[in-house]
C-alpha distance (Angstrom), angle and dihedral (degrees) to the residues before:
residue distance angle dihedral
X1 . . .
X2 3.67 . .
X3 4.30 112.4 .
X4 3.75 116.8 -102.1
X5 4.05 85.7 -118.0
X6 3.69 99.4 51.0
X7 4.34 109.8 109.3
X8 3.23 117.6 -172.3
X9 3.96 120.8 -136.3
X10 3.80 129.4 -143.0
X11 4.09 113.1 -162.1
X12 3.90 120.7 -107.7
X13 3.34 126.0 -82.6
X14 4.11 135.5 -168.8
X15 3.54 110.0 -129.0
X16 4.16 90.7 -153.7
X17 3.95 86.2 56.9
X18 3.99 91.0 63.4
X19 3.39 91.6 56.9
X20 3.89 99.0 45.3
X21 3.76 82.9 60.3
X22 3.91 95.1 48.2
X23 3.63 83.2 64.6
X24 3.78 114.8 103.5
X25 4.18 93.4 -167.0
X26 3.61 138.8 -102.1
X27 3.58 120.6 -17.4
X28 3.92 126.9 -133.4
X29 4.07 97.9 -130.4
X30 3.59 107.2 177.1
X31 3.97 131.5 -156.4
X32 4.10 108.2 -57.5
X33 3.59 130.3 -160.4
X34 4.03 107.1 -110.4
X35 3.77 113.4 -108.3
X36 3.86 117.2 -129.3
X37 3.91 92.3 -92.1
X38 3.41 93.8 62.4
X39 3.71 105.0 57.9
X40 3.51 88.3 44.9
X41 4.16 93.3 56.6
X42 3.70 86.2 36.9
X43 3.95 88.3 59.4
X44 3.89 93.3 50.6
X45 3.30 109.8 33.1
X46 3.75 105.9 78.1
X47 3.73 117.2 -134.2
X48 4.25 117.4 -131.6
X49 2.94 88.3 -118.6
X50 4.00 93.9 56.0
X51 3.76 84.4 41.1
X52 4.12 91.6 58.8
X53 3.69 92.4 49.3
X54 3.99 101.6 51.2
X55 3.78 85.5 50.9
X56 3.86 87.6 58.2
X57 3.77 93.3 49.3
X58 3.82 121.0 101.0
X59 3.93 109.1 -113.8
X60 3.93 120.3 -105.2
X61 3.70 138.2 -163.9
X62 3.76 116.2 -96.1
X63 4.33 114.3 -99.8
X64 3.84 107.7 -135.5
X65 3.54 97.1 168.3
X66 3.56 88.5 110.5
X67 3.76 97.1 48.4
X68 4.29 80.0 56.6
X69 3.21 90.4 52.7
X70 3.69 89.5 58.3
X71 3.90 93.0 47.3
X72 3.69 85.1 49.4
X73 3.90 98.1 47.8
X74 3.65 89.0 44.3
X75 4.59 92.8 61.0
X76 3.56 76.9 38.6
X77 3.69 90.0 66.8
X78 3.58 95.9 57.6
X79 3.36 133.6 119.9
X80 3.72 120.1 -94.1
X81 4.40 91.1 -130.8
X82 3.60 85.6 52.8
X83 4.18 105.5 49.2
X84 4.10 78.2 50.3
X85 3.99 97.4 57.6
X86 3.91 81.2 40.8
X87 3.77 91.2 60.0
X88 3.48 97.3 38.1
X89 3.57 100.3 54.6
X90 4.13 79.4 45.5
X91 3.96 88.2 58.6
X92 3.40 94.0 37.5
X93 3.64 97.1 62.4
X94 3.79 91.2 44.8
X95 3.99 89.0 56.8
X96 3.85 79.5 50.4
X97 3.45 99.1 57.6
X98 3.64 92.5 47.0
X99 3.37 107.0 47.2
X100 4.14 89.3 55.9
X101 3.88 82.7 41.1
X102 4.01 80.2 62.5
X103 3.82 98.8 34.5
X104 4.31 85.0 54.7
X105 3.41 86.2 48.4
X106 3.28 104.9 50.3
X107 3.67 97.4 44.0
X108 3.82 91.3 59.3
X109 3.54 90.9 51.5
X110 3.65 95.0 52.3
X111 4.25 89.8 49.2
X112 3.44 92.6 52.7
X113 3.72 88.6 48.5
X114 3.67 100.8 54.7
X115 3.69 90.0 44.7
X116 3.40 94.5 63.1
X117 3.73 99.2 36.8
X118 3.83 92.9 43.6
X119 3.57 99.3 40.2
X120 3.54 108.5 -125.9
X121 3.59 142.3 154.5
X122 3.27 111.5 -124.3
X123 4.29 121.5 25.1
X124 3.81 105.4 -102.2
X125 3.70 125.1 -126.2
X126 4.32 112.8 -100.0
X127 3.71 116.9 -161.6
X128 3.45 116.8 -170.4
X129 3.95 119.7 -164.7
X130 3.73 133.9 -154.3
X131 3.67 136.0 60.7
X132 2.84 138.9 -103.3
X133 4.63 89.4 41.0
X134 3.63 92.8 -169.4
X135 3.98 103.7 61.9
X136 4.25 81.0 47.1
X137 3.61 89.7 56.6
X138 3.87 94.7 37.4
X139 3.74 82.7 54.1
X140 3.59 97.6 38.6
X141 3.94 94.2 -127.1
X142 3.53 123.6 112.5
X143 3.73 109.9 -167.0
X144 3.87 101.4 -147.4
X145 4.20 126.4 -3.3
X146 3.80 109.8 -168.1
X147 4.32 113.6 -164.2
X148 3.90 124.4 -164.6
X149 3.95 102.1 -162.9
X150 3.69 104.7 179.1
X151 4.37 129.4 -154.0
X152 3.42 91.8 1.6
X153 4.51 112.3 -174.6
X154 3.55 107.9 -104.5
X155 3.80 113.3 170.1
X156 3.80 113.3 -72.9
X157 3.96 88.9 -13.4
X158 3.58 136.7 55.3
X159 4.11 123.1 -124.8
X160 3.77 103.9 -116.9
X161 3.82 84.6 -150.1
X162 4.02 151.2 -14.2
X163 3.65 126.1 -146.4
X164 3.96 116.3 -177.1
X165 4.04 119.8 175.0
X166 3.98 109.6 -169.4
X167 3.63 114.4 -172.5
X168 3.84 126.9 -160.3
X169 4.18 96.6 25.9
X170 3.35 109.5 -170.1
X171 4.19 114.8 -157.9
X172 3.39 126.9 -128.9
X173 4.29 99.8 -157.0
X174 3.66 150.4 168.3
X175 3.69 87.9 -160.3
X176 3.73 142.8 -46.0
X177 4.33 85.3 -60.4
X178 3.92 94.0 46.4
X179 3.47 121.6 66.3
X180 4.04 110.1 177.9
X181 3.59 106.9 178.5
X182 4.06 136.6 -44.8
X183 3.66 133.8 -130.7
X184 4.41 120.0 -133.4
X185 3.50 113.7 -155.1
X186 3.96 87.5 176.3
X187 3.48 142.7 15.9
X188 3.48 146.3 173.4
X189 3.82 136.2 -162.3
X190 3.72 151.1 -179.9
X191 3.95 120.8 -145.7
X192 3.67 121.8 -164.1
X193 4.06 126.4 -172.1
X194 4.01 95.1 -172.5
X195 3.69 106.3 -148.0
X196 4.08 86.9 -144.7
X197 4.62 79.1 69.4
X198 3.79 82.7 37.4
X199 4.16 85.1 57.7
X200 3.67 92.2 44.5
X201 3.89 107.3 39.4
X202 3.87 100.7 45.7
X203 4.35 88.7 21.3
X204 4.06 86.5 108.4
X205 4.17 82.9 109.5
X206 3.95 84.4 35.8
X207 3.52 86.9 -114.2
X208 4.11 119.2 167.9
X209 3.71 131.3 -160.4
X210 3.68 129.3 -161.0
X211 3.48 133.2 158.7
X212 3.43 141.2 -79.2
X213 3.52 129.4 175.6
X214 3.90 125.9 -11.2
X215 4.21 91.8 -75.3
X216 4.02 96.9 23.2
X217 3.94 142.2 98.4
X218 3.74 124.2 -168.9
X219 3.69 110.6 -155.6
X220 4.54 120.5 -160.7
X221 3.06 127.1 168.1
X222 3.93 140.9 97.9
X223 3.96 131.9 -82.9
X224 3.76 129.7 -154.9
X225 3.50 118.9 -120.1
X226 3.81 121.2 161.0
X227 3.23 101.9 -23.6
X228 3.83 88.8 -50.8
X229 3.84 121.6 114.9
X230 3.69 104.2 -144.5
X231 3.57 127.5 -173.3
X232 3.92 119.7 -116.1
X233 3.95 133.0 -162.5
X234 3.59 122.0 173.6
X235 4.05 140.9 152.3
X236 3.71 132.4 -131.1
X237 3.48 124.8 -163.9
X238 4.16 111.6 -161.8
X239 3.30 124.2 -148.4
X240 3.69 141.2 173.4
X241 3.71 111.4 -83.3
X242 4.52 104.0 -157.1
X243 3.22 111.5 -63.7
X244 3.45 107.3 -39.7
X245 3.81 113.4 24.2
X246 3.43 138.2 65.3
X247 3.98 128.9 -148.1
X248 3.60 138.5 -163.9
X249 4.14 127.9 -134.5
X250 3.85 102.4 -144.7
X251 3.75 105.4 -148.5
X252 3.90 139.1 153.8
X253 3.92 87.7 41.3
X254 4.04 108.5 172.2
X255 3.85 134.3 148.0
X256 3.80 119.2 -158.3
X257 4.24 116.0 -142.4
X258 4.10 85.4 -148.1
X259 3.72 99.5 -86.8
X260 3.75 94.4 -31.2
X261 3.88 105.7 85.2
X262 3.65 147.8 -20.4
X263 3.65 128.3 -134.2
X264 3.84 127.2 -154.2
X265 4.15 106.7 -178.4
X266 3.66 114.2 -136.4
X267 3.61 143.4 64.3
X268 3.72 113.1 -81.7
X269 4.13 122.4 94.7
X270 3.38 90.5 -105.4
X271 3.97 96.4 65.8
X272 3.61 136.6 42.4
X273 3.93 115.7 75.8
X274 3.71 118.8 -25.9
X275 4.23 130.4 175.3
X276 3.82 111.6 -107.2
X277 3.31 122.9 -115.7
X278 3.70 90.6 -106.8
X279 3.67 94.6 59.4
X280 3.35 103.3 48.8
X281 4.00 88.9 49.8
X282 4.17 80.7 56.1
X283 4.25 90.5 52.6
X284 3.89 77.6 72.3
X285 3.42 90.0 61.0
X286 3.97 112.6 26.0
X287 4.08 97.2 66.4
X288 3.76 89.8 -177.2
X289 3.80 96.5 64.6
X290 3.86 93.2 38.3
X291 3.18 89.5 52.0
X292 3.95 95.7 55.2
X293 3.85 87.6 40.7
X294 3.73 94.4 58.3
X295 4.25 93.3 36.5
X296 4.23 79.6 72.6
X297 3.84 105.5 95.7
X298 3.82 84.5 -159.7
X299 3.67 98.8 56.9
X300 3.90 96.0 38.8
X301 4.24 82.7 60.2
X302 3.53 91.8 50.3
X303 4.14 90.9 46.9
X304 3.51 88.6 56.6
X305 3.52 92.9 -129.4
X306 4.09 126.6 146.9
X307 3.51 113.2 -118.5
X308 4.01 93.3 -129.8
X309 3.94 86.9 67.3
X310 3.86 88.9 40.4
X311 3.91 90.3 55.3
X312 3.75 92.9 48.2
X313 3.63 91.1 43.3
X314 3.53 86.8 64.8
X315 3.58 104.6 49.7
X316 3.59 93.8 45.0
X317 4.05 123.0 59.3
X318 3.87 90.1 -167.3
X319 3.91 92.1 55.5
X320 2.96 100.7 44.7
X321 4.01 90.9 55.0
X322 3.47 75.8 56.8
X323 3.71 96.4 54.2
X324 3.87 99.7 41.3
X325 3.56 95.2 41.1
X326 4.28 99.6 61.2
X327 4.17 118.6 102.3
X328 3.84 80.5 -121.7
X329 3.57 96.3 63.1
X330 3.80 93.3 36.6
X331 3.70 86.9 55.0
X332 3.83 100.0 54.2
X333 3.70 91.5 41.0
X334 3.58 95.9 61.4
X335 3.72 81.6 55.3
X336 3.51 100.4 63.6
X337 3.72 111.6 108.2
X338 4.01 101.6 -135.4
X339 4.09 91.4 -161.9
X340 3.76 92.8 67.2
X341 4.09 85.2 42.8
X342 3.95 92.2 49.6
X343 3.86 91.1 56.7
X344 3.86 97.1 52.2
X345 3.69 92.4 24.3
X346 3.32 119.1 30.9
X347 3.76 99.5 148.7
X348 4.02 85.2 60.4
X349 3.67 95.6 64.8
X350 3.80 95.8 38.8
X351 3.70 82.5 54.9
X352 4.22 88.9 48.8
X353 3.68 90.4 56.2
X354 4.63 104.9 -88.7
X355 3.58 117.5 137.5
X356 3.93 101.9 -134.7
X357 3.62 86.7 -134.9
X358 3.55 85.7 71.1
X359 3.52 110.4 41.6
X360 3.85 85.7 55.2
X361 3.90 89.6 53.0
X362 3.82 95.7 51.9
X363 3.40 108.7 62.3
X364 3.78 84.7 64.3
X365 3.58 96.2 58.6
X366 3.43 93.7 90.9
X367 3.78 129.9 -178.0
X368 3.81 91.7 -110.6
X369 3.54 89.8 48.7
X370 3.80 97.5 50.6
X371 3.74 84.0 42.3
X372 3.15 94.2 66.6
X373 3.73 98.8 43.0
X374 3.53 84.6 58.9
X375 3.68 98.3 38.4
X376 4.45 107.9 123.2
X377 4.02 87.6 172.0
X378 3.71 122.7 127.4
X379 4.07 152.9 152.3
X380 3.72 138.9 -127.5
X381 3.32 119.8 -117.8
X382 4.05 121.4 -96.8
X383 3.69 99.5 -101.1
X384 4.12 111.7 -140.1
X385 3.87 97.7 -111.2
X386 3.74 132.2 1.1
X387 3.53 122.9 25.2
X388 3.87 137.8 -76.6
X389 3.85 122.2 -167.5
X390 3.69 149.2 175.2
X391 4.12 119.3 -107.3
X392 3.44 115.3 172.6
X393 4.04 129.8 -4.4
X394 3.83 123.7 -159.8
X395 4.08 144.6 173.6
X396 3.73 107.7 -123.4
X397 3.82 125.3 175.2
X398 4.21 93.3 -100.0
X399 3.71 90.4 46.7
X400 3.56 142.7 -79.8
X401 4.34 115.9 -25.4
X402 3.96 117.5 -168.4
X403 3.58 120.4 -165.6
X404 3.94 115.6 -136.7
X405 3.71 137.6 -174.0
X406 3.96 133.2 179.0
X407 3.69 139.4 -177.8
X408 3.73 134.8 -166.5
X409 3.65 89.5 36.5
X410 4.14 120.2 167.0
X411 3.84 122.8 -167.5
X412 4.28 111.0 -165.9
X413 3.46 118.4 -28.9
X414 4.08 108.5 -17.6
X415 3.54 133.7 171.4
């Protein structure tokens, strides 16, 4: 009976032994045919001595003729509908191109045209509307021309700008290349006489004009007159003049000798050359000059004032502060008219302060002549055939707009 602690022990073996004795030897393996794997490896897998030999050889540009040959097979593959939307898009934008070629084309023809023809200064700008251009011209109709002719002569003043729209132009041609004339049966337009031209074309007595109500100019500024700037307001009312003018009502017209005197040209009592307010407030003040005012027999009848208070006025300083210094008197003074004073008196109003230079050179501003300083009127010109008329005038804030319209109208030899 063997003890419950007794182990028995087996001697120690190498695993890799047992196997070296499994062996039965070397095996004859003959030549075998290479399996589909191994011509594929063999293919990719670069030999060294493969490797060796590509390093030697000189380097050369890739070929990628066959990868065009691929791009080229692939449009190839196509379908026939689709290469034909393809090429008629391609067509499409080459008609494009050449109609607006035409369209440019023409439209710089046709400014250079009316420049010539019309006289003008500068080449308008033609706009010619519609699409496709070359059917229009085919069928000599052009559905709407638009022309931009800009600082067009008008009288004394220049046009800041003329827009005409003529619808339904019909062609008069030798040809898409040889445009004779055209006939307008309708036209509209848009005149502007910008006050900023206003400002710079009749601005020799740095007058401006802006605008005042929907038919009314306000003109400021200053005027020249011998040697003396003085300051001139007036209004202008503009109307419509027939059918293709406009005019201007010159009203309000005053010029202000600083703080000396105001003149009003015309006739009436209320114009011609009055004492300011301010210098009939200084009478009170300047005894010496009221005195000389009120030593005029002439100008005491036209104050109104009895010659009892005249005499005492004189003898005493303090009344005659008294006398000079009432609203009453201050009214009728700024009555006087000074131009009938400087002819019998001209000593008097060199003594109030006028330059006789001056007083000789107002009288002959005139209303007609400042008038026509201030005059912004003027008249389209008489077009050749047809007929071309005023519609509607108005004040606007960048100067005065006139709306036009004409019928009937030729340009160049038409039919």
């Amino acid at each position: 009976m063997r003890s419950p602690h007794h182990i028995t022990t087996h001697p120690y073996t190498n695993p890799y032994e047992e196997l070296g004795r499994l062996d039965d030897g070397p095996r004859d393996v003959g030549p075998q045919d290479p399996g589909p794997l191994d011509e594929f490896f063999h293919e990719d897998v670069p030999d060294e001595r493969d490797e060796a030999e590509a390093q030697d050889d000189p380097w050369a540009p890739p070929n990628h003729r066959r990868s065009g040959r691929r791009r080229r097979g692939r449009f190839a593959g196509l379908p026939l509908a689709l290469k034909a939307v393809v090429g008629l898009v391609v067509l499409a934008a080459f008609l494009g191109l050449a109609d607006r070629w035409a369209l440019l084309y023409t439209e710089r023809r046709a400014a250079a045209a009316l420049k010539d023809r019309l006289d003008l200064a500068a080449a308008p700008e033609v706009e010619i509307d519609g699409f496709p251009f070359l059917t229009q011209l085919a069928d000599e109709r052009l559905d709407s021309v638009k022309v931009t002719v800009p600082d067009v002569a008008a009288d004394r003043v220049s046009l800041a700008q003329v827009t005409a729209t003529a619808s339904d132009v019909r062609l008069d041609t030798d040809g898409p290349t040889s445009v004779r004339g055209a006939d307008v049966p309708h036209l509209e337009g848009d005149v502007l006489l910008s006050f900023a031209d206003l400002n710079r074309e009749l601005g020799a007595s740095q007058v401006t004009f802006t605008g005042e109500g929907h038919d009314r100019v306000r003109a400021r500024g200053t005027l020249p007159v011998a040697g003396h700037d003085l300051r001139l307001r007036a209004e202008a009312r503009i109307v419509r003049e027939g059918d293709s003018g406009i005019a201007t009502h010159i009203g309000g017209m005053r010029l202000d000798i600083g703080e000396l005197a105001t003149y009003r040209p015309g006739a009436r009592a209320s114009e011609g050359l009055h004492l300011s307010r301010q210098s009939v407030a200084r009478l009170a003040h300047e005894t010496r000059k009221a005195k000389a005012l009120l030593s005029v027999p002439s100008v005491v009848r036209r104050l109104g004032v009895p010659d009892s208070v005249v005499r005492e006025a004189l003898r005493n300083e303090s009344k005659l502060t008294d006398l000079t210094g009432t609203p009453r008197f201050a009214h009728r003074a700024m009555k006087l008219n000074l131009i009938d004073l400087a002819l019998e008196h001209p000593e008097l109003l060199k003594l109030l302060g006028f330059d006789p230079a001056l007083l000789d050179a107002l009288p002959r501003l005139t209303r007609p002549v400042l008038a026509d300083q201030l005059s912004l009127g003027f008249r389209l010109p008489e077009p050749p055939s047809g007929q071309l008329r005023l519609r509607d005038v108005r004040v606007e804030e960048d100067g005065i707009r006139v709306r036009l319209e004409g019928s009937g109208l030729a340009v160049g030899r038409s039919r």
